[in-house]
C-alpha positions as CSV (number, residue, x, y, z in Angstrom):
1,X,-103.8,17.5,-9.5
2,X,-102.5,17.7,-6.4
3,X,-103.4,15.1,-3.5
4,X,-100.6,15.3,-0.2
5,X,-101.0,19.0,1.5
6,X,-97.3,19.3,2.2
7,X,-98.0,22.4,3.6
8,X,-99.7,21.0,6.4
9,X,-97.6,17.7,6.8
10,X,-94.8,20.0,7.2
11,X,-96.6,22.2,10.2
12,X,-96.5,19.0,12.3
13,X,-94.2,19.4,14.8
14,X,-91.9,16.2,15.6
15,X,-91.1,16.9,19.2
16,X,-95.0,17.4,20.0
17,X,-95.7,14.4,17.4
18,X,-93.1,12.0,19.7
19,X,-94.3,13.7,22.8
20,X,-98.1,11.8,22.7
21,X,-99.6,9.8,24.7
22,X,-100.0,7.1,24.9
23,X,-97.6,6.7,22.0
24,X,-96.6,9.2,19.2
25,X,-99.7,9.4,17.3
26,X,-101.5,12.5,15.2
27,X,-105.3,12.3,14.0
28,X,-105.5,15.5,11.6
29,X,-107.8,16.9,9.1
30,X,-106.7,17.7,5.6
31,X,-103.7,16.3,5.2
32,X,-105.3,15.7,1.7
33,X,-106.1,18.8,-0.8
34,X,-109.9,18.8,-0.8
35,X,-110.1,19.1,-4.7
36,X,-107.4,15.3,-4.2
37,X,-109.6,13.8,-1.4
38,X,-112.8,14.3,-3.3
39,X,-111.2,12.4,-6.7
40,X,-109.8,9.7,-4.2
41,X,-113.5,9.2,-2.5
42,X,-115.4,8.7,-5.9
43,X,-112.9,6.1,-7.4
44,X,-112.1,4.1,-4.6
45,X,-111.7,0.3,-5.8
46,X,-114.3,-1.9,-6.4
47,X,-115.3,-4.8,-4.0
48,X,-115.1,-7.3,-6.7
49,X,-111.7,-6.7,-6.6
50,X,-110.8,-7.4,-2.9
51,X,-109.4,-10.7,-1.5
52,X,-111.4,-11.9,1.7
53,X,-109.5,-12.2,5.0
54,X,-112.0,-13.8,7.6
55,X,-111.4,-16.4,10.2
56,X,-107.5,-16.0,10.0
57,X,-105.2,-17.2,13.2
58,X,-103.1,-14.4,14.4
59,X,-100.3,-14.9,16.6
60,X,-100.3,-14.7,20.4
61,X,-104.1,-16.2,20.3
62,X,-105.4,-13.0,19.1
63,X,-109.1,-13.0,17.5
64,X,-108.7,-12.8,13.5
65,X,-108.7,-8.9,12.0
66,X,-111.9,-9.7,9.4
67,X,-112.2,-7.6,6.2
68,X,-111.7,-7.5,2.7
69,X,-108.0,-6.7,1.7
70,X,-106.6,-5.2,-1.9
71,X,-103.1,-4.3,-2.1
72,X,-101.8,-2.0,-3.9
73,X,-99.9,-3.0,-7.2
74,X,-98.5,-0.1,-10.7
75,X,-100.5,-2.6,-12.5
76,X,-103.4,-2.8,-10.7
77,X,-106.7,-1.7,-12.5
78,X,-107.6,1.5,-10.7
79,X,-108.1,5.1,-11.4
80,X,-105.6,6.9,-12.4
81,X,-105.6,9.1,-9.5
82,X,-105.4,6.6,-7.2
83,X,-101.6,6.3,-9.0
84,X,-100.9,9.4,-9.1
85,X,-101.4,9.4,-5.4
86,X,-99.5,7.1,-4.4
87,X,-96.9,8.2,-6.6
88,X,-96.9,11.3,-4.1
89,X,-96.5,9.2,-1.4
90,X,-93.6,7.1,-3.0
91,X,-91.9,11.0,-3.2
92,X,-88.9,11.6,-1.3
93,X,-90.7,14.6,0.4
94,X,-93.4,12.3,1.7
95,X,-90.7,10.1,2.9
96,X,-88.3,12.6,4.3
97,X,-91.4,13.9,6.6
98,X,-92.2,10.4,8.0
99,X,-88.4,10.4,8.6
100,X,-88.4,13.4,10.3
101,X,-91.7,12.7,12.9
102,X,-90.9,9.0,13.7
103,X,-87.4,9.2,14.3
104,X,-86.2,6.7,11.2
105,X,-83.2,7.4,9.0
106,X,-85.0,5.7,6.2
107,X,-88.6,3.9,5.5
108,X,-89.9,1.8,2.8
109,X,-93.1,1.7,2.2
110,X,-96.4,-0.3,0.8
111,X,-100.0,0.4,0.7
112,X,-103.4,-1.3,0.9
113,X,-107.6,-0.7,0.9
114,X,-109.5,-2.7,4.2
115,X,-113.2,-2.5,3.8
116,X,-114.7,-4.0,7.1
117,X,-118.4,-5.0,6.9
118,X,-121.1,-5.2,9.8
119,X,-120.0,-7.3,12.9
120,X,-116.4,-7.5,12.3
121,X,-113.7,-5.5,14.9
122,X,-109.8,-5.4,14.8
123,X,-108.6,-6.7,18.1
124,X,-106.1,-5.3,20.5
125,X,-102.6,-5.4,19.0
126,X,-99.4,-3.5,18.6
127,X,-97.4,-4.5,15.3
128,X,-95.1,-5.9,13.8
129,X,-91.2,-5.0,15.0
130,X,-90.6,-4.6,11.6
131,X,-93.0,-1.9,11.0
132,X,-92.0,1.8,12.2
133,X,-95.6,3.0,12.2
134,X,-98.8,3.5,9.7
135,X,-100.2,6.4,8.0
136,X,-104.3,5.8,8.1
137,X,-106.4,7.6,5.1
138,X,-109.9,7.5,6.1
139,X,-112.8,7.1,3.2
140,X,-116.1,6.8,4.8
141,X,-117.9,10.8,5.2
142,X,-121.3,11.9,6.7
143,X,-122.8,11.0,3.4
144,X,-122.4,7.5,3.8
145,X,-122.1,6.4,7.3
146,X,-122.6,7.3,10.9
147,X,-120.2,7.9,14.0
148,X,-122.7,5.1,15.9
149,X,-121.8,2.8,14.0
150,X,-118.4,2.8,15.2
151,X,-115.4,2.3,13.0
152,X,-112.9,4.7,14.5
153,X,-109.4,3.2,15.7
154,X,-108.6,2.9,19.4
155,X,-105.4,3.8,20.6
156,X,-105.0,1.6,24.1
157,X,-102.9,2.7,27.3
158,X,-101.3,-0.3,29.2
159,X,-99.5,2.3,30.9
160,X,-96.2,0.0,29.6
161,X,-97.2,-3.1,31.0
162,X,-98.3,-5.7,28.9
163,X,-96.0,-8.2,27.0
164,X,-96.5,-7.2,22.9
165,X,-96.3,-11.1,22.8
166,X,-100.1,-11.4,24.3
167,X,-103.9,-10.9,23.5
168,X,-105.9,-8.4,25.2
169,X,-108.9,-7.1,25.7
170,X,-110.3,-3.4,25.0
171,X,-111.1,-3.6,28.8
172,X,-107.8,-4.4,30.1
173,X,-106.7,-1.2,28.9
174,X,-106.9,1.7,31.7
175,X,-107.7,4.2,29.0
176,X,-108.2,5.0,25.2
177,X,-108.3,7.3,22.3
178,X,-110.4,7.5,19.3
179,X,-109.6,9.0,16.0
180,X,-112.0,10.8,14.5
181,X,-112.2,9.2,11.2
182,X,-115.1,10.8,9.2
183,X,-114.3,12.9,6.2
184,X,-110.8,14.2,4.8
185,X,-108.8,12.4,8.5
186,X,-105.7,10.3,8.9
187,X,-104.2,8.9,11.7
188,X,-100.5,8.6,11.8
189,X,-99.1,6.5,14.6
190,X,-95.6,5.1,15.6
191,X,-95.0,1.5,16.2
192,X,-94.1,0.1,20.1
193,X,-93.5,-2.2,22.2
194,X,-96.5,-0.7,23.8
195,X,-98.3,1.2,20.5
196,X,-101.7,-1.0,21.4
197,X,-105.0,-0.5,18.7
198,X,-107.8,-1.5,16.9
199,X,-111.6,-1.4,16.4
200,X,-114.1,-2.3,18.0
201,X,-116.6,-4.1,16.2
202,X,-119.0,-2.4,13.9
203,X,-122.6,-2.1,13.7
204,X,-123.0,-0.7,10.1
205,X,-126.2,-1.8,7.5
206,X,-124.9,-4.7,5.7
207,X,-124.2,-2.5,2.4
208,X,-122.0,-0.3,4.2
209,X,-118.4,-0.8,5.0
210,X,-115.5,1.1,6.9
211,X,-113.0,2.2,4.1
212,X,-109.6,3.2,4.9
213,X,-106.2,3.4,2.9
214,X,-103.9,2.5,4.8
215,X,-99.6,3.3,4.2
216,X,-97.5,0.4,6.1
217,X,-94.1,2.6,7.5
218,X,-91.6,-0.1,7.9
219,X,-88.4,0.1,8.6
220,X,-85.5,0.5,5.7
221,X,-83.0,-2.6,7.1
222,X,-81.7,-2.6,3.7
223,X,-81.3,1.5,3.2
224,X,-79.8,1.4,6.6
225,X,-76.9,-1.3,6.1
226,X,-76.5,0.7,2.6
227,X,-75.6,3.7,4.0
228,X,-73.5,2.5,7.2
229,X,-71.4,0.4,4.0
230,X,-70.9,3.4,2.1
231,X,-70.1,5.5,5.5
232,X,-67.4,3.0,6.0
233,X,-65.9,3.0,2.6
234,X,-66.1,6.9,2.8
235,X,-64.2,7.1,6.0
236,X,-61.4,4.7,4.9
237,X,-61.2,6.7,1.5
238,X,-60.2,9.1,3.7
């Protein structure tokens, strides 16, 4: 079975990609086959087998991001298509594509599953330095939950002025975005200075929970001094 549509990750165009405001940032549908998204939707992980992350300090005074967290592990007891997925993103042609739309000579990447129950948001924040963007597989369809009860991610406009070392509010943005994030969507977004997001919080039954995959896009330090090494040795070989 087939899970990535590299046809359509390949239609994306990376100077209309970089070109987004407020940040380079796409929110399409079917970037998964629909025969690969169905399979993914009806195994996703078990609670039982998430850690809970509630109440944690963040830096900068920012209000914890409360949910359950698994991360993704070869020997972790999943499906097997859940593997096999991730063994298409692991591909060089899923890699080379990120490459090519944010701008990076290499990435390296890891994975986890964030369920968010009722009450709980993700507050204003732009990531990590380290991190070159995310790649954001949405799970949740009409079947089991409902726009109103929020869960979509909000990309912020400071319009470049806030220092990333600070903690704002969805208010003291001067305008948003949010993904659609029903059925068979991702959201890929860059990482800046000024990439602000999160998710307001969510009013969902107490059975209920916003599921999302998420791929972490850091940045290759270690490819990248590889290959400027072997540049060097190649150029004095000559």
């Amino acid at each position: 079975m087939r899970y990535i549509d590299f046809n359509e990750l390949d239609k994306i165009d990376a100077q209309s990609y970089q070109g987004q405001k407020p940040f380079p940032w796409i929110n399409p549908l079917g970037l998964l086959t629909e025969r690969g998204y169905l399979a993914l939707l009806e195994t996703l992980p078990d609670l039982s087998q998430f850690g809970s992350s509630f109440g944690l300090q963040r830096k900068n005074d920012q209000q914890p991001h409360d949910r359950f967290i698994l991360e993704y592990t070869e020997h972790l007891e999943i499906a097997d298509v859940w593997h096999e997925y991730v063994a298409e993103l692991r591909s060089e042609r899923y890699k080379k594509i990120l490459c090519r739309l944010l701008n990076q000579p290499s990435v390296a990447l890891n994975f986890h599953w964030h369920y968010t129950p009722n009450g709980c948001s993700v507050s204003p924040h732009a990531d990590s330095p380290r991190k070159a963007g995310s790649h954001i597989f949405y799970f949740n369809t009409a079947e089991d939950w409902e726009s109103s009860w929020g869960g979509h991610t909000v990309l912020l406009d400071d319009g470049g002025t806030l220092p990333v070392r600070s903690s704002p509010k969805f208010d003291d943005f001067s305008s948003e975005v949010a993904a659609q994030a029903l059925g068979n969507r991702s959201l890929l977004f860059s990482r800046t200075d000024h990439a602000w997001h999160g998710v307001r919080p969510i009013t969902c039954p107490q059975d209920r929970f916003r599921k999302v995959f998420i791929v972490v896009i850091n940045r290759n330090r270690f490819g990248d001094k590889l290959r400027r090494r072997l540049a060097r040795r190649e150029f004095h070989y000559y």
